[in-house]
C-alpha positions as CSV (number, residue, x, y, z in Angstrom):
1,X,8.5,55.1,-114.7
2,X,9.7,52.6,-112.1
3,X,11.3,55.7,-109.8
4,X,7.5,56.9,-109.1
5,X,5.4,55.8,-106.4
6,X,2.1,55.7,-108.3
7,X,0.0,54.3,-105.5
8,X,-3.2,52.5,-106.9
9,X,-4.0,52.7,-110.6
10,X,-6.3,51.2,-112.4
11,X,-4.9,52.0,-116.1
12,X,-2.0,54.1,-117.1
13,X,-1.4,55.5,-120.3
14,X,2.2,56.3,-121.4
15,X,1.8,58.9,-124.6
16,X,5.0,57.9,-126.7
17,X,5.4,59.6,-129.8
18,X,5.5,58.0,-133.3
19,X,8.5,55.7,-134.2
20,X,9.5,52.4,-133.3
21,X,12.7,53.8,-131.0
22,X,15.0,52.5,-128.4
23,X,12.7,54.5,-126.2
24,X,9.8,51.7,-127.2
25,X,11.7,49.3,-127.0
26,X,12.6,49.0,-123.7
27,X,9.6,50.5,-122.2
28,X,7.8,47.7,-123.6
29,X,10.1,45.4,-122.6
30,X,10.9,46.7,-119.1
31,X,7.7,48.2,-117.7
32,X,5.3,45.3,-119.3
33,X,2.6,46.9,-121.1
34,X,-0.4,45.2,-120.9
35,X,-1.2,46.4,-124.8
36,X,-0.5,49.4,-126.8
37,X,-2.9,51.3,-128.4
38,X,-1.8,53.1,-132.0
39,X,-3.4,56.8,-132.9
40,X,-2.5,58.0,-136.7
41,X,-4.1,60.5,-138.8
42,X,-5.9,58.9,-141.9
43,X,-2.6,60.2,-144.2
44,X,-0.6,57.2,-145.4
45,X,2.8,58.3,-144.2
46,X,1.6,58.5,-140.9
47,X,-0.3,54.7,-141.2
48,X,3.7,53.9,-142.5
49,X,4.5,54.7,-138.6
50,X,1.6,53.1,-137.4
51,X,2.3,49.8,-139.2
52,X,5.7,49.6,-138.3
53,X,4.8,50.3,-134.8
54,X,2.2,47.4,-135.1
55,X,5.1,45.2,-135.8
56,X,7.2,46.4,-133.4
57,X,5.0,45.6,-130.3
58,X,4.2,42.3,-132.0
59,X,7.8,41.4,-132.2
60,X,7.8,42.2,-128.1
61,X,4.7,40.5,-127.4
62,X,2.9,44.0,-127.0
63,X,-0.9,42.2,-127.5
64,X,-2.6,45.6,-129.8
65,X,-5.7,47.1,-128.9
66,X,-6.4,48.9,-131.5
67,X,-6.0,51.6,-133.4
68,X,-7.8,55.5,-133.3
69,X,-8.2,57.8,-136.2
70,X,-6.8,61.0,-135.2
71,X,-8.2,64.1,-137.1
72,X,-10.5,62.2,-139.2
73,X,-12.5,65.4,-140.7
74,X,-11.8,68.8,-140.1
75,X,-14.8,70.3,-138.2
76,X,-15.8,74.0,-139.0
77,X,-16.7,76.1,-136.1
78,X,-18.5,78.5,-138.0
79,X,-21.0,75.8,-140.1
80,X,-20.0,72.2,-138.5
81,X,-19.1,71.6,-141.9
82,X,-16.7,68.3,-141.9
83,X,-13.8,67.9,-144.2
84,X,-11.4,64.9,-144.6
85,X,-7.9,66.9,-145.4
86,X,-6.2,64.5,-144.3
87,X,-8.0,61.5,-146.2
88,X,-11.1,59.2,-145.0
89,X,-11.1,55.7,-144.2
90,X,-7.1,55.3,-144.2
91,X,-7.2,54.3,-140.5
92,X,-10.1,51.8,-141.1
93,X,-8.3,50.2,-144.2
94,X,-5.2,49.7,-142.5
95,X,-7.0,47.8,-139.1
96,X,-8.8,45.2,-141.1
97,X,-5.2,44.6,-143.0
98,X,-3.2,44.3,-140.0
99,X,-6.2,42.7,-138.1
100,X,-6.7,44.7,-135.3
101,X,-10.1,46.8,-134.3
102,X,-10.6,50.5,-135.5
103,X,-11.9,51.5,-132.2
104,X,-13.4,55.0,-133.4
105,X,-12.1,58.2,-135.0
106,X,-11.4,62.2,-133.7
107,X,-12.1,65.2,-135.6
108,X,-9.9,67.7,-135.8
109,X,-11.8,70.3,-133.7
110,X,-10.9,73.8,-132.6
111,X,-12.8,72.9,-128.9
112,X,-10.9,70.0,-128.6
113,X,-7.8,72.1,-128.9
114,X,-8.4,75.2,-126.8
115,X,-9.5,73.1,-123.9
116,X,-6.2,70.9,-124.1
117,X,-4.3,74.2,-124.5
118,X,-6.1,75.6,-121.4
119,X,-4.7,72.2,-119.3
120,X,-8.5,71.1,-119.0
121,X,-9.4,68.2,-121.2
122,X,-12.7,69.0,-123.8
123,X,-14.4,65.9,-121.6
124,X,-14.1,68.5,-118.3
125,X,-14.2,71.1,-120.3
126,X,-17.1,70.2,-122.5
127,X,-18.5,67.3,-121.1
128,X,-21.7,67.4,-123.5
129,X,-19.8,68.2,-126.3
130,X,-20.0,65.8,-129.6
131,X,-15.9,65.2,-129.2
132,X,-16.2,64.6,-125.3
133,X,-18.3,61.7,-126.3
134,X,-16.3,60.4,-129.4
135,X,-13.4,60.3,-126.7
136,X,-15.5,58.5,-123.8
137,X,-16.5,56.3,-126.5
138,X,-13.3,55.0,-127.5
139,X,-11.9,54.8,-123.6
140,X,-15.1,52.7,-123.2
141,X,-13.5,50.3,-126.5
142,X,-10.2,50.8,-124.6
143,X,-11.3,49.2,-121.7
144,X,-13.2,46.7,-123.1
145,X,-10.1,45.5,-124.9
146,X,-8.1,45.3,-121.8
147,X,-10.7,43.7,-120.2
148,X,-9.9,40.6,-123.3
149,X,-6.6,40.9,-123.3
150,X,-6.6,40.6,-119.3
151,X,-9.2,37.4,-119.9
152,X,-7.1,35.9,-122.4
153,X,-3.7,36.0,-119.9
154,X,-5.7,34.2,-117.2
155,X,-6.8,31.7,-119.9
156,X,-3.3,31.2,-121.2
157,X,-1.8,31.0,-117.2
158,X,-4.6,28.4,-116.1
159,X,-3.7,26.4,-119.8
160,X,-0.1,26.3,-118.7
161,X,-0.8,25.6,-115.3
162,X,-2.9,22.5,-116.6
163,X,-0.3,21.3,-118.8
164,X,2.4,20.7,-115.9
């Protein structure tokens, strides 16, 4: 990460798979994440991962956004049909007890999938598309929450600041 000129960026996003790794570790603890935001499926062995990873940026002062159901319902092509095979409401459940914000959910969707698979994203691909606006929607959370989390470091900096 630190070899790359990256020019200007507004947010970067580092996709790190599940665990609570070396790899984590120092990435959180060498490149400074301004917070880290946890995607699980609704299963509870997956929310096992998610909850230690919750721990894990805690214990490295990672503040956490928040968290994303992943494949929430299964979403028929054929009928639009929805069908939770991986659970419902396991994501939401496990926020509230670790107290951070659910900031939305993903189907499992076929479109979703072909367009990723085709290297263009369903929001360029399908840009009117129901999941193109479930995933603006949560960026929009995402955002939001960096936008506190960058609020509450200037508050904490001027507090310090005061204090000497």
């Amino acid at each position: 990460v630190g070899g790359v000129a990256w020019g200007e960026v507004d947010v970067m996003v580092v996709d790190m798979p599940p665990g609570t790794g070396d790899a984590h570790i120092t990435m959180a603890q060498t490149v400074g994440f301004t917070g880290a935001l946890i995607v699980s499926t609704p299963q509870d062995i997956a929310l096992m991962d998610a909850r230690r990873a919750v721990a894990m940026f805690r214990k490295v002062s990672v503040p956490i956004l928040g968290i994303v159901e992943n494949m929430s319902v299964f979403s028929c092509p054929s009928c639009g049909h929805e069908t939770p095979i991986f659970g419902r409401d396991g994501v939401a459940a496990a926020a509230a007890h670790l107290a951070v914000p659910a900031l939305g959910q993903l189907p499992l969707e076929l479109g979703i999938r072909a367009a990723g698979d085709a290297g263009r994203p369903v929001v360029v691909a399908e840009p009117r598309s129901a999941a193109a606006g479930r995933i603006v929607e949560i960026a929009g959370r995402v955002l939001e929450r960096l936008e506190e989390e960058a609020e509450l470091a200037k508050a904490w900096e001027v507090e310090i600041v005061t204090e000497k």
